[in-house]
C-alpha positions as CSV (number, residue, x, y, z in Angstrom):
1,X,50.9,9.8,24.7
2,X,50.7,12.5,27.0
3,X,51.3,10.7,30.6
4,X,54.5,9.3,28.8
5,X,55.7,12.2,27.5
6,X,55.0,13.9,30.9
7,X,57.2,10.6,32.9
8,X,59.9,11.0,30.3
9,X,59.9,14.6,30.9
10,X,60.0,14.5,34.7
11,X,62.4,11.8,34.6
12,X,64.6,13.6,32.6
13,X,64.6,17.0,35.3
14,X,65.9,14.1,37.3
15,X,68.5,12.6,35.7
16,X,69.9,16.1,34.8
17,X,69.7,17.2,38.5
18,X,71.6,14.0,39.3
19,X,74.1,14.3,36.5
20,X,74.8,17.8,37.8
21,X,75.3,17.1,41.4
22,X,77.4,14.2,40.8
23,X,79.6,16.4,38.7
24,X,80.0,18.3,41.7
25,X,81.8,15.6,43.4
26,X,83.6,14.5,40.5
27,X,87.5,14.8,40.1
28,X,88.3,17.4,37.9
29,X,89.3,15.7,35.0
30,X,85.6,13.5,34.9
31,X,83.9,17.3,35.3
32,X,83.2,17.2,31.7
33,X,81.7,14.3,30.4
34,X,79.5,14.7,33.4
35,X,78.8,18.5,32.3
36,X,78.7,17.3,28.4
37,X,75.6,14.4,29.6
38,X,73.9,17.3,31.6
39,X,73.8,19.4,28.1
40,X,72.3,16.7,25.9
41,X,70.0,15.3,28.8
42,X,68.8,18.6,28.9
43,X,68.6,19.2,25.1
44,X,66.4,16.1,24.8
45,X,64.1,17.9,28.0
46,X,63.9,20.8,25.4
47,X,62.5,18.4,22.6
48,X,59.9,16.2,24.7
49,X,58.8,19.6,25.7
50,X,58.6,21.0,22.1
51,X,56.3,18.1,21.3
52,X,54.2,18.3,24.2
53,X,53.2,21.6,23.1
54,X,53.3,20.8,19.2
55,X,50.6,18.5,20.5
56,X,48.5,20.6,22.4
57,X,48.9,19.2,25.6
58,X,50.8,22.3,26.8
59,X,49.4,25.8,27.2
60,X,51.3,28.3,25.6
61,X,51.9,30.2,28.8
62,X,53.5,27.4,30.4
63,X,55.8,26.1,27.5
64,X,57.4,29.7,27.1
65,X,57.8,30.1,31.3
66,X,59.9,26.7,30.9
67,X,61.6,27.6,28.0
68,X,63.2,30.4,29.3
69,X,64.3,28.4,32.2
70,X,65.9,25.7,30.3
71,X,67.7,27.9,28.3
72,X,68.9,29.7,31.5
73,X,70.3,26.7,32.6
74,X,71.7,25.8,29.3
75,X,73.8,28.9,29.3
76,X,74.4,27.8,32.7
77,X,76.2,24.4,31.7
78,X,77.8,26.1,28.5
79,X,79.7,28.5,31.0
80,X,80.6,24.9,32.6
81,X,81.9,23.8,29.7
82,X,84.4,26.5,29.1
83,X,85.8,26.0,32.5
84,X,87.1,23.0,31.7
């Protein structure tokens, strides 16, 4: 269970980078529903990451150093959001 969570988990980092850069090059009126898939790609990171360490399979340390980064970036994209 681990592995997979870990591949879902990395994939997602992915698919958000990708989501985000592509709303870069978007025209401005596709901006958000790019943004708005960036903020619930990342919400599901969140939860694989909340079970990975429900289920012991990441240290404590480690879980609260990414926390504090995705919620960074979550603030991030809600500042997006309000742009447009």
């Amino acid at each position: 269970m681990r592995y997979n969570l870990g591949i879902k988990i990395d994939n997602l980092f992915t698919e958000i980078l990708e989501i985000i850069l592509t709303a870069k090059y978007a025209a401005k009126e596709n901006k958000l529903s790019f943004i708005d898939k960036a903020a619930i790609k990342l919400d599901s990171l969140k939860f694989f990451l909340q079970i990975l360490w429900q289920t012991k399979s990441l240290e404590n340390k480690k879980y609260l150093q990414l926390s504090e980064a995705l919620n960074e970036i979550g603030k991030i994209i809600g500042g997006w959001k309000k742009l447009f």
